[in-house]
KEKE-3310 file (N, C-alpha, C; in steps of 0.2 Angstrom, whole numbers, plus 5000, padded with zeros to 4 digits):
npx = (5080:5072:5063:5059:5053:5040:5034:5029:5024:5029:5041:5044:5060:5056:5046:5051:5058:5050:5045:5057:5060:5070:5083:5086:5085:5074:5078:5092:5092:5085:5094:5108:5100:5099:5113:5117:5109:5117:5129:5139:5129:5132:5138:5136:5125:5114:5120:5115:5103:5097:5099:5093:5079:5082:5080:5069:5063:5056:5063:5064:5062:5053:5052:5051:5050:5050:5044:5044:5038:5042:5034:5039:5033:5033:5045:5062:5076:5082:5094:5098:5084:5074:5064:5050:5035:5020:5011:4999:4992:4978:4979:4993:5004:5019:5030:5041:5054:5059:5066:5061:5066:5061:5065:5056:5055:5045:5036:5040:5028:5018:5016:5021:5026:5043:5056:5070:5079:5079:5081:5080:5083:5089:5089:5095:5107:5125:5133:5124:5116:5106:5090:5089:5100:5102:5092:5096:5109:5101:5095:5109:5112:5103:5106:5118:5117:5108:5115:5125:5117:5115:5103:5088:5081:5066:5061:5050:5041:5036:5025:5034:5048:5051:5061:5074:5087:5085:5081:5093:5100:5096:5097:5111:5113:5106:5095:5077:5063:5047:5040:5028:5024:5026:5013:5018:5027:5038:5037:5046:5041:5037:5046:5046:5041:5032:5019:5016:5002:4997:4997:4992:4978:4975:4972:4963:4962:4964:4968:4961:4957:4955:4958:4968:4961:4967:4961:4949:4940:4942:4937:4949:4956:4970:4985:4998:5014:5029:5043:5054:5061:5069:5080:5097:5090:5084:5074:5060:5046:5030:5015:4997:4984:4968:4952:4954:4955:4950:4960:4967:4982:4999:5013:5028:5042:5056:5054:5054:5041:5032:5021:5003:5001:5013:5010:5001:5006:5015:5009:5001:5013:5015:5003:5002:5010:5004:5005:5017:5014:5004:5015:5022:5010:5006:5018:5020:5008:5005:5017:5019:5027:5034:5032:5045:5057:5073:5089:5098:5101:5108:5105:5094:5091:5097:5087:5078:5082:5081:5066:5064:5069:5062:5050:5050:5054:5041:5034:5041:5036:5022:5025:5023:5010:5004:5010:5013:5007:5008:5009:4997:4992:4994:4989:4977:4977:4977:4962:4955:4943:4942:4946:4952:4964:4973:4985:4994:5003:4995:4988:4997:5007:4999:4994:5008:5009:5000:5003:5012:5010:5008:5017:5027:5039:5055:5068:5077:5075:5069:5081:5094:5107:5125:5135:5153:5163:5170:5186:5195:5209:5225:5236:5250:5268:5281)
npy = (5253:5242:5244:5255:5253:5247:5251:5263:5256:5261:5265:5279:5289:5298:5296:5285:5291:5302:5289:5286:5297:5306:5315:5326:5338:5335:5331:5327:5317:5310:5312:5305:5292:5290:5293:5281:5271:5271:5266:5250:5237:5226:5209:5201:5202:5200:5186:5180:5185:5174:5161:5161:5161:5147:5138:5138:5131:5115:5100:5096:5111:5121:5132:5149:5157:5172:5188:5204:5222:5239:5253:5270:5281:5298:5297:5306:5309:5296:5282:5274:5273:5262:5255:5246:5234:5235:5227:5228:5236:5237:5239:5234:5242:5252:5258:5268:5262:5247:5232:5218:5205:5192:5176:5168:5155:5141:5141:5128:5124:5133:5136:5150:5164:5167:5177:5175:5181:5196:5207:5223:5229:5235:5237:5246:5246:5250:5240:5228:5212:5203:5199:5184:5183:5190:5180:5167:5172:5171:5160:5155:5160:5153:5139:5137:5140:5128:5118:5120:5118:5103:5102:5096:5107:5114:5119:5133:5137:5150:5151:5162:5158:5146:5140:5135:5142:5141:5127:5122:5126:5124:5109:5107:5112:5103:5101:5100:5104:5112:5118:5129:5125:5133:5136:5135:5128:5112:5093:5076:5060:5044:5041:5053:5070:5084:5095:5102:5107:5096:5087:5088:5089:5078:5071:5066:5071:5058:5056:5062:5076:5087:5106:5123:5137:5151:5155:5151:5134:5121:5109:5098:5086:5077:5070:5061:5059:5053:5062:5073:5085:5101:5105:5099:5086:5077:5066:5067:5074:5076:5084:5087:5097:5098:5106:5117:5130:5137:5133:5116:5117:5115:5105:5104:5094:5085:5080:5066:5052:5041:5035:5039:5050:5058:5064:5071:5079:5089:5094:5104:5111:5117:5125:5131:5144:5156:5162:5170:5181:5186:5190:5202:5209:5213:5219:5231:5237:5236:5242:5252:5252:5255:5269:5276:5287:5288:5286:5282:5268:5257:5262:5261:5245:5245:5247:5241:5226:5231:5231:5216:5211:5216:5211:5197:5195:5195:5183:5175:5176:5172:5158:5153:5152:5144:5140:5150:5163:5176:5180:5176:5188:5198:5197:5199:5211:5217:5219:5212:5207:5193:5175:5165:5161:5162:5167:5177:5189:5200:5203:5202:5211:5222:5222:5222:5236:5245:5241:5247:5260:5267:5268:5282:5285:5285:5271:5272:5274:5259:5251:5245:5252:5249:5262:5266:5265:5281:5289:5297:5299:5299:5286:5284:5283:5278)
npz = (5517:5514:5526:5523:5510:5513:5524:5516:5505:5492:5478:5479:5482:5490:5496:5503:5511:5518:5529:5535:5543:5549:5557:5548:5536:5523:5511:5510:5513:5503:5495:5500:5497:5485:5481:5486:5479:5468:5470:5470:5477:5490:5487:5496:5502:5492:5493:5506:5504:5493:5501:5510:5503:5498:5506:5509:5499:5489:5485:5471:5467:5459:5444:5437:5423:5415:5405:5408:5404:5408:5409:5403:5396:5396:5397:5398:5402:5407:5409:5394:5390:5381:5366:5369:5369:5375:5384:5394:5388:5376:5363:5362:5359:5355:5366:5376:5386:5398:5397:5407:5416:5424:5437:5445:5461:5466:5484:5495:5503:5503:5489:5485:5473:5473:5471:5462:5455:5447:5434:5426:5409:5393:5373:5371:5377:5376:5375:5373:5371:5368:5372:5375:5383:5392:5400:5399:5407:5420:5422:5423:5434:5443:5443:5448:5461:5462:5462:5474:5482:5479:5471:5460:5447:5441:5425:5422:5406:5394:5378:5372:5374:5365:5357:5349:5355:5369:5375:5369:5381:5392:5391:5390:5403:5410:5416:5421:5412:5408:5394:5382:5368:5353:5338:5325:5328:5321:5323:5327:5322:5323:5313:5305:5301:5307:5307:5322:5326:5318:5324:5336:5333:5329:5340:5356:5373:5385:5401:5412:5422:5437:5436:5443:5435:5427:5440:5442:5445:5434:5422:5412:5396:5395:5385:5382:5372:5365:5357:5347:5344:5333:5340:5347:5345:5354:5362:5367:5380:5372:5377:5378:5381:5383:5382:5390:5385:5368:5358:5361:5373:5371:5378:5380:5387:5395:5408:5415:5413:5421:5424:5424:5434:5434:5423:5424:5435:5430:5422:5430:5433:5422:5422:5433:5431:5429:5443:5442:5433:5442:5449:5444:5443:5455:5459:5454:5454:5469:5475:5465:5455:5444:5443:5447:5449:5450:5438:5431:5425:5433:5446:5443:5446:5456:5463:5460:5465:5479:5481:5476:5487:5497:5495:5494:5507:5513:5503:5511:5523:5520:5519:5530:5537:5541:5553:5560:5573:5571:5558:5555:5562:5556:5544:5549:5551:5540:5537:5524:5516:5511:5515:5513:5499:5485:5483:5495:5498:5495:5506:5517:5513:5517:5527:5537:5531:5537:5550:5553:5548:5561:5566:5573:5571:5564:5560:5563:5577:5583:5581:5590:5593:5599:5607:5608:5621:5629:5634:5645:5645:5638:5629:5635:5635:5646)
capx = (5076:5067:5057:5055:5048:5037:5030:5027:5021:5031:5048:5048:5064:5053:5038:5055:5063:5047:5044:5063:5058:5076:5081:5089:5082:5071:5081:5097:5088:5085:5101:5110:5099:5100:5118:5121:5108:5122:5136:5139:5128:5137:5138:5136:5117:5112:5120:5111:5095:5097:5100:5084:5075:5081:5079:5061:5061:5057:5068:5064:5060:5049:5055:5045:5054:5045:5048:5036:5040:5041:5033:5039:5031:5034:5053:5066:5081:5083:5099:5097:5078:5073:5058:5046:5029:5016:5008:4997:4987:4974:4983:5002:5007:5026:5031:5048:5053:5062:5063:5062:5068:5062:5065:5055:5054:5036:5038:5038:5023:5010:5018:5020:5031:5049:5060:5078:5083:5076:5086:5079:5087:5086:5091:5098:5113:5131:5134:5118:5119:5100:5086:5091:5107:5100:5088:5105:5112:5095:5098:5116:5112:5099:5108:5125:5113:5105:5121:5127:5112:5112:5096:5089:5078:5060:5059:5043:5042:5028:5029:5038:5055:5051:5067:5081:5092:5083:5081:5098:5104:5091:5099:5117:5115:5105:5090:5071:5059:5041:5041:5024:5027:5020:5006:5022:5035:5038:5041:5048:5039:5036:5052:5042:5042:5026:5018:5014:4997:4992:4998:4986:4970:4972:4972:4961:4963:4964:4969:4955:4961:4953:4963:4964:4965:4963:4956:4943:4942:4940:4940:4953:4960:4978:4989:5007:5018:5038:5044:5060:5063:5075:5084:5099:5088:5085:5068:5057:5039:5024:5011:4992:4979:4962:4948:4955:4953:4948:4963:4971:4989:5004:5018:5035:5043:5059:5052:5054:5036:5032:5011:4997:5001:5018:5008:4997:5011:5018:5003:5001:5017:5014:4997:5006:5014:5000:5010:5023:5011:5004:5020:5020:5005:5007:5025:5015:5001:5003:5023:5021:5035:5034:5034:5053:5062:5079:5087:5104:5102:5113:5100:5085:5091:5097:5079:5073:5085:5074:5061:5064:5071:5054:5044:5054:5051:5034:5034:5044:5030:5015:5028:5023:5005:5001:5013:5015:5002:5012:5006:4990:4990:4998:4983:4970:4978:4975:4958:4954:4937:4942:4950:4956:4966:4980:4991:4996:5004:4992:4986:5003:5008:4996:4994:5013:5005:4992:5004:5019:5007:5003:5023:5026:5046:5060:5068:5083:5074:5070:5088:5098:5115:5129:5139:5158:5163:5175:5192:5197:5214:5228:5239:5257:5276:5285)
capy = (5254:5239:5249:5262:5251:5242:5255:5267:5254:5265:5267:5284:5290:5305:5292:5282:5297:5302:5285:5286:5301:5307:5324:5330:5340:5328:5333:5327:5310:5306:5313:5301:5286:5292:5290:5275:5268:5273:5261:5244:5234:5222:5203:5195:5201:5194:5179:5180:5183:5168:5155:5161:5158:5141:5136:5136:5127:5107:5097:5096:5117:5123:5141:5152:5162:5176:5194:5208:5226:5244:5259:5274:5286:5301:5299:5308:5310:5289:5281:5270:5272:5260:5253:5240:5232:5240:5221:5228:5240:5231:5237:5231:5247:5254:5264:5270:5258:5244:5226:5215:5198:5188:5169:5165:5149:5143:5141:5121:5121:5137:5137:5157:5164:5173:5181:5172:5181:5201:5210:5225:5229:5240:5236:5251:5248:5249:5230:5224:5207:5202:5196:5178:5183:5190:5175:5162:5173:5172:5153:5150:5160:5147:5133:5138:5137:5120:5114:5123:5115:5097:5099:5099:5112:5112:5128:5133:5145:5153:5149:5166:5154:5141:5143:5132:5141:5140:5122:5118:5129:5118:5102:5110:5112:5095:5102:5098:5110:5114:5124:5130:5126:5137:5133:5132:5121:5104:5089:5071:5056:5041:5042:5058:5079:5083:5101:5100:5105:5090:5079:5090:5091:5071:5066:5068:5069:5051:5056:5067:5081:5094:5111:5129:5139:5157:5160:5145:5127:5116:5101:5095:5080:5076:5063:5064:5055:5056:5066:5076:5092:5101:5107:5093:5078:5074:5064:5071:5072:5080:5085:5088:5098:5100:5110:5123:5137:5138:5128:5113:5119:5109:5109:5102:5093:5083:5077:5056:5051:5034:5035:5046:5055:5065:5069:5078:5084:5092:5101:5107:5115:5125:5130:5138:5151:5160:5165:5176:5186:5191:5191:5207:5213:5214:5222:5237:5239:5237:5246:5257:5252:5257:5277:5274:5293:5288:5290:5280:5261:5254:5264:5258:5239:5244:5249:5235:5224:5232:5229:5209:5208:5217:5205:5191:5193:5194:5179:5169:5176:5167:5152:5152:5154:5137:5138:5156:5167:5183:5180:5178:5194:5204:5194:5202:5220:5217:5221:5209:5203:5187:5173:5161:5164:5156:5172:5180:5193:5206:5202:5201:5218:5228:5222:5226:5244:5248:5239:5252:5267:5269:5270:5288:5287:5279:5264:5272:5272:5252:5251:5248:5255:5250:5265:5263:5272:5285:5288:5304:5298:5296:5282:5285:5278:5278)
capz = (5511:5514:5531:5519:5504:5516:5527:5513:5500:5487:5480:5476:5487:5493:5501:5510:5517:5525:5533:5540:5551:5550:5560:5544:5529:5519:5504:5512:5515:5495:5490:5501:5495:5477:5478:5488:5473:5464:5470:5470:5485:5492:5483:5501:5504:5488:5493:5511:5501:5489:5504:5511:5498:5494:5513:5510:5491:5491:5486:5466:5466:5451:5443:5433:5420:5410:5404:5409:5402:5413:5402:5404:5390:5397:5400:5394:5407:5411:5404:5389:5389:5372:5366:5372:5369:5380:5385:5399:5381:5371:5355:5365:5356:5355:5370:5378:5394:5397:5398:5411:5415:5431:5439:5454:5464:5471:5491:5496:5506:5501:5483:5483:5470:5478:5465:5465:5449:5441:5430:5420:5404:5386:5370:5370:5380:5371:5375:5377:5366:5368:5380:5378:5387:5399:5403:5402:5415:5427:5422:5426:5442:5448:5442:5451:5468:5463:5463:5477:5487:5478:5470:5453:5447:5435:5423:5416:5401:5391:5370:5370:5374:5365:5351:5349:5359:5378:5374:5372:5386:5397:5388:5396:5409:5412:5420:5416:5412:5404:5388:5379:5361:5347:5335:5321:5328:5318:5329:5322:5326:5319:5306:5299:5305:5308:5311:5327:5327:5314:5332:5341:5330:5329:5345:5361:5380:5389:5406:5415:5428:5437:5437:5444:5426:5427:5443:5442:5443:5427:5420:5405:5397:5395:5381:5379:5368:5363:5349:5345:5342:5331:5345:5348:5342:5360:5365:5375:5380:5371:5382:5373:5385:5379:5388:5393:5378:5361:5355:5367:5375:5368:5379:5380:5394:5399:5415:5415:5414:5422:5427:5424:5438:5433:5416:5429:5438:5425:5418:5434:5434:5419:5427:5439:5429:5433:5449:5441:5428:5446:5454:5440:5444:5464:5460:5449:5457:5476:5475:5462:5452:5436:5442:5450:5447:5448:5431:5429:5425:5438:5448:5442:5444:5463:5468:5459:5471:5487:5479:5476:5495:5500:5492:5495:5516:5509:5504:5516:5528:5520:5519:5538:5540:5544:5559:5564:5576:5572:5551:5554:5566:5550:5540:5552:5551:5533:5534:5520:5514:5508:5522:5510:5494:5484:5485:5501:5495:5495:5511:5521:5510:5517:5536:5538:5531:5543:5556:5551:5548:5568:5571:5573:5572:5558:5558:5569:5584:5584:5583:5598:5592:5605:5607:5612:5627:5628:5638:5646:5648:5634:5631:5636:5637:5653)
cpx = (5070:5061:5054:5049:5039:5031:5026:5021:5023:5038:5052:5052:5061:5047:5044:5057:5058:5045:5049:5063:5064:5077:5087:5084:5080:5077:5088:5097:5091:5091:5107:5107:5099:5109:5120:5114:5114:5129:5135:5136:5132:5135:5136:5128:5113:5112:5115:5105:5094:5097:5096:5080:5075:5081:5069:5058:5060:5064:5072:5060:5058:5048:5050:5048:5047:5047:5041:5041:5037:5039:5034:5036:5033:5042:5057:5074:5082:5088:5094:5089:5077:5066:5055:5038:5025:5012:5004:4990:4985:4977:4991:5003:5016:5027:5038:5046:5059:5061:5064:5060:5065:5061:5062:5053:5046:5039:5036:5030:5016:5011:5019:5025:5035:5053:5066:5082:5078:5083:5080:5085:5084:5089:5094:5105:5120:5132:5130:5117:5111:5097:5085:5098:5105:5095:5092:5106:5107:5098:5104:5116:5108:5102:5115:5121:5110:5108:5125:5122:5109:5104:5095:5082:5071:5058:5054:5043:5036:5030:5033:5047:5055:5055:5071:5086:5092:5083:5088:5103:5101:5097:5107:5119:5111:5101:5082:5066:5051:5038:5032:5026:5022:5018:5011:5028:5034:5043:5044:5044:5034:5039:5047:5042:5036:5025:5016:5005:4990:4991:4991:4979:4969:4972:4966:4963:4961:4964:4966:4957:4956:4959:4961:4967:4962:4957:4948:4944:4939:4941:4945:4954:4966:4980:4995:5010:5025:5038:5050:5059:5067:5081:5089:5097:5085:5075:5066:5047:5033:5018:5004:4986:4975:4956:4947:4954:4951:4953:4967:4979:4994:5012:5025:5040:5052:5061:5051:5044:5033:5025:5009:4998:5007:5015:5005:5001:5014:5015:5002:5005:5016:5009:4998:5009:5010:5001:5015:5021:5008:5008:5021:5019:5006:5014:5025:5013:5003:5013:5026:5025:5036:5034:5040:5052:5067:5081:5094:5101:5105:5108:5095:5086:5093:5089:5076:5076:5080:5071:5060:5067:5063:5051:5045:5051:5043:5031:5037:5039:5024:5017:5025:5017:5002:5006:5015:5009:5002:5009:5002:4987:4990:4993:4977:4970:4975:4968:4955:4949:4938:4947:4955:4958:4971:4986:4992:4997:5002:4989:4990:5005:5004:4993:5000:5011:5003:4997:5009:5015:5006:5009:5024:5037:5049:5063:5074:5081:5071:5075:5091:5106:5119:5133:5146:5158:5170:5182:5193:5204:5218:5234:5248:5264:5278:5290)
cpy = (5249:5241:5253:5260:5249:5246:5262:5265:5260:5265:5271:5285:5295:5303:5290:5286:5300:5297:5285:5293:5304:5313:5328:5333:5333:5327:5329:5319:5306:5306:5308:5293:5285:5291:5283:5268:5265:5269:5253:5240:5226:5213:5198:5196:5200:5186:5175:5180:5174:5161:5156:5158:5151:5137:5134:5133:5120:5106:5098:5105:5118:5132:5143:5157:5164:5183:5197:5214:5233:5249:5264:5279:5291:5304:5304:5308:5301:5286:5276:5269:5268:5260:5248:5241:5233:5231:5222:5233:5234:5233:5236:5236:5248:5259:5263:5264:5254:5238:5223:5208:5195:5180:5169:5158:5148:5139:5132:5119:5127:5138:5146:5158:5169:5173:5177:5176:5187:5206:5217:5230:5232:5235:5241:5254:5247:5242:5227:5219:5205:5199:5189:5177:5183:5185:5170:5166:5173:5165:5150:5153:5154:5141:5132:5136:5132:5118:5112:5118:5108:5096:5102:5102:5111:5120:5129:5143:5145:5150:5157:5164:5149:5143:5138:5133:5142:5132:5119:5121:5124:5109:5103:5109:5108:5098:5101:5105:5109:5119:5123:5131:5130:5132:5131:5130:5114:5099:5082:5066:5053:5037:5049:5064:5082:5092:5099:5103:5101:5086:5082:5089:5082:5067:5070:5067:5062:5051:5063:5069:5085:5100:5117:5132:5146:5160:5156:5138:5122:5111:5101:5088:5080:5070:5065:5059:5057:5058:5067:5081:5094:5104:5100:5087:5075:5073:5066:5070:5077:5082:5089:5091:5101:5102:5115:5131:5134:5131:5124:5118:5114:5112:5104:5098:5087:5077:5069:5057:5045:5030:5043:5052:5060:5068:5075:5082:5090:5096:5103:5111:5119:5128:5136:5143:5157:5166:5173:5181:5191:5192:5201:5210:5215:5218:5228:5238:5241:5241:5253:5257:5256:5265:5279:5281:5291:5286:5283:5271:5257:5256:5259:5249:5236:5242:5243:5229:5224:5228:5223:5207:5210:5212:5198:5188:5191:5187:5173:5171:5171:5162:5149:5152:5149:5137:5145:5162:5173:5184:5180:5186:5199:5203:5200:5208:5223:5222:5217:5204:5196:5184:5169:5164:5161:5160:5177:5183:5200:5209:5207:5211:5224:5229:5225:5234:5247:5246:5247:5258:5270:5271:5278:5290:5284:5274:5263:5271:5266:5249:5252:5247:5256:5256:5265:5269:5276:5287:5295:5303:5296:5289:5287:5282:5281:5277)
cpz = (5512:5520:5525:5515:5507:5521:5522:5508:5494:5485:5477:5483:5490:5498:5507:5515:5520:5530:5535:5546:5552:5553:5555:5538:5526:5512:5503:5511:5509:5492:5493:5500:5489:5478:5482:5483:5466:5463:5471:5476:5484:5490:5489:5505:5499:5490:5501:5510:5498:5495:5508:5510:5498:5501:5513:5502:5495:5488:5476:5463:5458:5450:5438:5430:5414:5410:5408:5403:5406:5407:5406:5398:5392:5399:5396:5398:5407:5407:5401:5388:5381:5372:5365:5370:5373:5381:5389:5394:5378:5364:5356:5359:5358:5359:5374:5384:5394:5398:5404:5413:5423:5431:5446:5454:5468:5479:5490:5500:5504:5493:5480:5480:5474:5473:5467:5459:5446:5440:5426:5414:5399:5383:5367:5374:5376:5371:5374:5368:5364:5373:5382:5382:5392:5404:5404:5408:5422:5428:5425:5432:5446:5448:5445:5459:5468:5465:5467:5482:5486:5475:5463:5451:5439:5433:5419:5415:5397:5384:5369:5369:5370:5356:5355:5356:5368:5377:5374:5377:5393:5398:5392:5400:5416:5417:5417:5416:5406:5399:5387:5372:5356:5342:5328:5320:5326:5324:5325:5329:5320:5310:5303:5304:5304:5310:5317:5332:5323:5318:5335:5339:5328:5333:5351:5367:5382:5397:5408:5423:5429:5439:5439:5438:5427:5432:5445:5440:5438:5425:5415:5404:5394:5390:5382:5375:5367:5355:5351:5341:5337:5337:5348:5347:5348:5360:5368:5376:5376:5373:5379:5379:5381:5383:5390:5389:5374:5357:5360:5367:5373:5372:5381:5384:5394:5404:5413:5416:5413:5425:5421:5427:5438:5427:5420:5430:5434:5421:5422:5436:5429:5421:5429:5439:5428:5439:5447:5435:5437:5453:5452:5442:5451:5465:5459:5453:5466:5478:5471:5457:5448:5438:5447:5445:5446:5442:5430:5430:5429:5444:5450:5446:5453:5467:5468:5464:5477:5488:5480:5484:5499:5501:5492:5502:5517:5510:5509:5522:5528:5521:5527:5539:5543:5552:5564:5565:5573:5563:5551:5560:5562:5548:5541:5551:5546:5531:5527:5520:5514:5515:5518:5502:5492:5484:5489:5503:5497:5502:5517:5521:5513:5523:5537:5536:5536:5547:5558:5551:5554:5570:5568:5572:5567:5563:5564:5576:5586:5586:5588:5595:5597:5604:5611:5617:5628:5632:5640:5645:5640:5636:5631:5639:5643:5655)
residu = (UNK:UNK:UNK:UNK:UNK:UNK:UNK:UNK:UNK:UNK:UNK:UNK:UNK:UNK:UNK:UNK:UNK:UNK:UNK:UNK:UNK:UNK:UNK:UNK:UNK:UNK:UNK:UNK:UNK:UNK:UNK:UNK:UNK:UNK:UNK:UNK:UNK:UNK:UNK:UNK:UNK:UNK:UNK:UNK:UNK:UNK:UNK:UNK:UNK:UNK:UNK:UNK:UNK:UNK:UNK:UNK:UNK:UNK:UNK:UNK:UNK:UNK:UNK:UNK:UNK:UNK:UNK:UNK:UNK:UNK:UNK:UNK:UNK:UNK:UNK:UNK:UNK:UNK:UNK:UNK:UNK:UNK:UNK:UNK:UNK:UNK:UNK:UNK:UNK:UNK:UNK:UNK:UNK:UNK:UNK:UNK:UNK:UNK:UNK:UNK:UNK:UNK:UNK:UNK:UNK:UNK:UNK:UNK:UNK:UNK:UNK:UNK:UNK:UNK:UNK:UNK:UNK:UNK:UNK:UNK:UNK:UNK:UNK:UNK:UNK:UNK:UNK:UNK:UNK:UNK:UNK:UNK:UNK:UNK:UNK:UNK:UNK:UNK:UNK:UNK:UNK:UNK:UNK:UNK:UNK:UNK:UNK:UNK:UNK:UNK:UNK:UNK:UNK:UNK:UNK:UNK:UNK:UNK:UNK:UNK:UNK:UNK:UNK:UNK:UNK:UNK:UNK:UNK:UNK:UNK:UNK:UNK:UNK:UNK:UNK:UNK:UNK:UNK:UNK:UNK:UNK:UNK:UNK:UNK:UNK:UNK:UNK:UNK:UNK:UNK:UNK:UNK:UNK:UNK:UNK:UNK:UNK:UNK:UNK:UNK:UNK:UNK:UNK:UNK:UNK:UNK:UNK:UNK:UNK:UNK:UNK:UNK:UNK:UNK:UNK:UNK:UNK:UNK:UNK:UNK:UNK:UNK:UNK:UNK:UNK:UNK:UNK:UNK:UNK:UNK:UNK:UNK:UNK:UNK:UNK:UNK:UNK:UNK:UNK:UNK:UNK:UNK:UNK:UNK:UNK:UNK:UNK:UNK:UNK:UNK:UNK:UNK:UNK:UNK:UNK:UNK:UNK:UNK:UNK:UNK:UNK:UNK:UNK:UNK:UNK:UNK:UNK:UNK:UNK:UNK:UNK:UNK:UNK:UNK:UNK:UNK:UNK:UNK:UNK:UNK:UNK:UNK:UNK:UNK:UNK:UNK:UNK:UNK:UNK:UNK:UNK:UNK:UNK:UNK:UNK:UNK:UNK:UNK:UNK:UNK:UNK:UNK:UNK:UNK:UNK:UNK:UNK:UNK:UNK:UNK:UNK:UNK:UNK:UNK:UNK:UNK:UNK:UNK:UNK:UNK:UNK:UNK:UNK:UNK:UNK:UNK:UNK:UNK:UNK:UNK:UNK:UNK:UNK:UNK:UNK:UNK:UNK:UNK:UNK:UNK:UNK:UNK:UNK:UNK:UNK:UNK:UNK:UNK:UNK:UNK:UNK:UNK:UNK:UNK:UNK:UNK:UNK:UNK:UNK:UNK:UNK:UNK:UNK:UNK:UNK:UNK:UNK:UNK:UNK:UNK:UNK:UNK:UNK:UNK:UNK:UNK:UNK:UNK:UNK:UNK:UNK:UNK)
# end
């Protein structure tokens, strides 16, 4: 599946199955990938993936959780198809689809996002409790491998999480993270509870950064101060960026802060959530996703799997470009105007392309399958 995804750059099952070159009916192809969609993949090439993955984190790894949304409009056949916000529409209209959850890690040395955790999901399934479950379960996967690997983890969220109960599942499970708070959360500070944008409109930046914001580099300033939330009472940071839009960013934070220079740090991590909106886009656009055929939810959530292992190797590529010929020969295959870039991605994605496109055979005949060898002779008593 992943030759297929990779060579084809698609993952309808009808692109795979002519990149696998097979000497059987094409038809025969889909219908044995369409059901082995169907069953359970095995729990032990997850976990092969996952220690990949975290083989190439630092030490204090910074995760990126955010929703996207898949539209289908023209469905009718897909199980549990519900209804989702079109965010990708200038009126985010209401169209058929579903929802979709992802956590990536940014790599330790080229910062690229790698998915450790997608889920799509309806609200249209018989159990389906809501999309803060599902976001816990990406959470308490990532935080069983912190654990697993001694290390503690920094989770940055949009203001779409910023509610009570992400906050104290954070607090839980005693990890730090960088929230973006809305324009009408009340903070406590100074024996009194304050809107939290009378803090913001009464203060100005102190500590002066440059950043990359959208694709270009800009100036801001920076204050922080301690407050309290209602969420557990627990102390924390208030984080005041000004500069950067219309109205300064107000965001939320955890992280001990003992200089100027983690304030940076720390807005530099929400920055960086940037990464996983064109993690999105690069999943859509350069794979297709959103026009996946297969119909059964269990399905859909297989391919999405591939997919995240596809895009995975992807990444642990660029992770390499400083140190490995064989990446920047992919690079080259690329074809690619631009030499330098902050994501990789597109590049890597599309040399593998053009490298794959020249092979004229499937994936079996790479394969050196030992064959046993056979016996003329049976066994027999004496």
């Amino acid at each position: 599946m992943i030759y297929g995804i990779s060579k084809s750059k698609d993952i309808l099952l009808s692109s795979i199955a002519d990149t696998l070159d097979e000497s059987i009916k094409k038809i025969y192809t889909i219908d044995r990938l369409s059901e082995n969609l169907n069953k359970d993949i095995s729990s032990s090439i997850d976990l092969n993936y996952s220690n990949l993955v975290f083989n190439s984190l630092g030490d204090n790894p910074v995760f990126l959780v955010d929703d996207s949304d898949i539209i289908k409009p023209l469905g009718e056949k897909f199980e549990d198809l519900g209804l989702v916000r079109d965010g990708s529409s200038k009126a985010k209209s209401i169209e058929k689809g579903y929802h979709h959850t992802e956590i990536v890690a940014l790599t330790k040395n080229m910062k690229q996002p790698i998915s450790i955790f997608s889920k799509i999901h309806s609200s249209s399934e018989k159990e389906y409790i809501s999309a803060n479950n599902v976001t816990f379960e990406g959470i308490d996967k990532v935080v069983e491998l912190l654990n697993k690997n001694n290390k503690k983890g920094i989770f940055v969220n949009d203001r779409g999480y910023d509610n009570n109960l992400i906050f104290n599942h954070y607090f839980d499970k005693k990890q730090y993270f960088v929230i973006r708070l809305k324009e009408n959360r009340k903070v406590y500070l100074n024996h009194k509870w304050y809107k939290v944008t009378t803090i913001r409109d009464s203060r100005k930046g102190k500590i002066k950064m440059r950043v990359l914001f959208q694709g270009e580099e800009k100036e801001c300033y920076v204050s922080t101060l301690k407050v309290q939330i209602t969420a557990k009472k627990e102390w924390m940071n208030l984080i005041l960026v000004y500069g950067l839009g219309e109205t300064p960013m107000i965001l939320a934070s955890n992280i001990p802060i003992k200089s100027k220079e983690d304030v940076i740090k720390i807005t530099r991590h929400y920055l960086d959530r940037w990464k996983i909106e064109e993690y999105f886009k690069f999943k859509k656009q350069e794979y297709n996703f959103e026009n996946f055929r297969v119909r059964s939810l269990k399905a859909i959530n297989n391919l999405n799997k591939m997919l995240t292992y596809t895009i995975g190797l992807v990444a642990l590529l660029s992770e390499k470009i400083r140190i490995k010929k064989f990446v920047h020969t992919i690079i080259n295959e690329s074809k690619s105007l631009k030499n330098d870039v902050y994501l990789w991605f597109y590049q890597i994605a599309r040399g593998i392309y053009n490298i794959l496109s020249m092979v004229r055979c499937g994936i079996k005949k790479w394969q050196h399958i030992k064959k046993s060898k056979t016996y003329d002779y049976q066994l027999s008593f004496l």
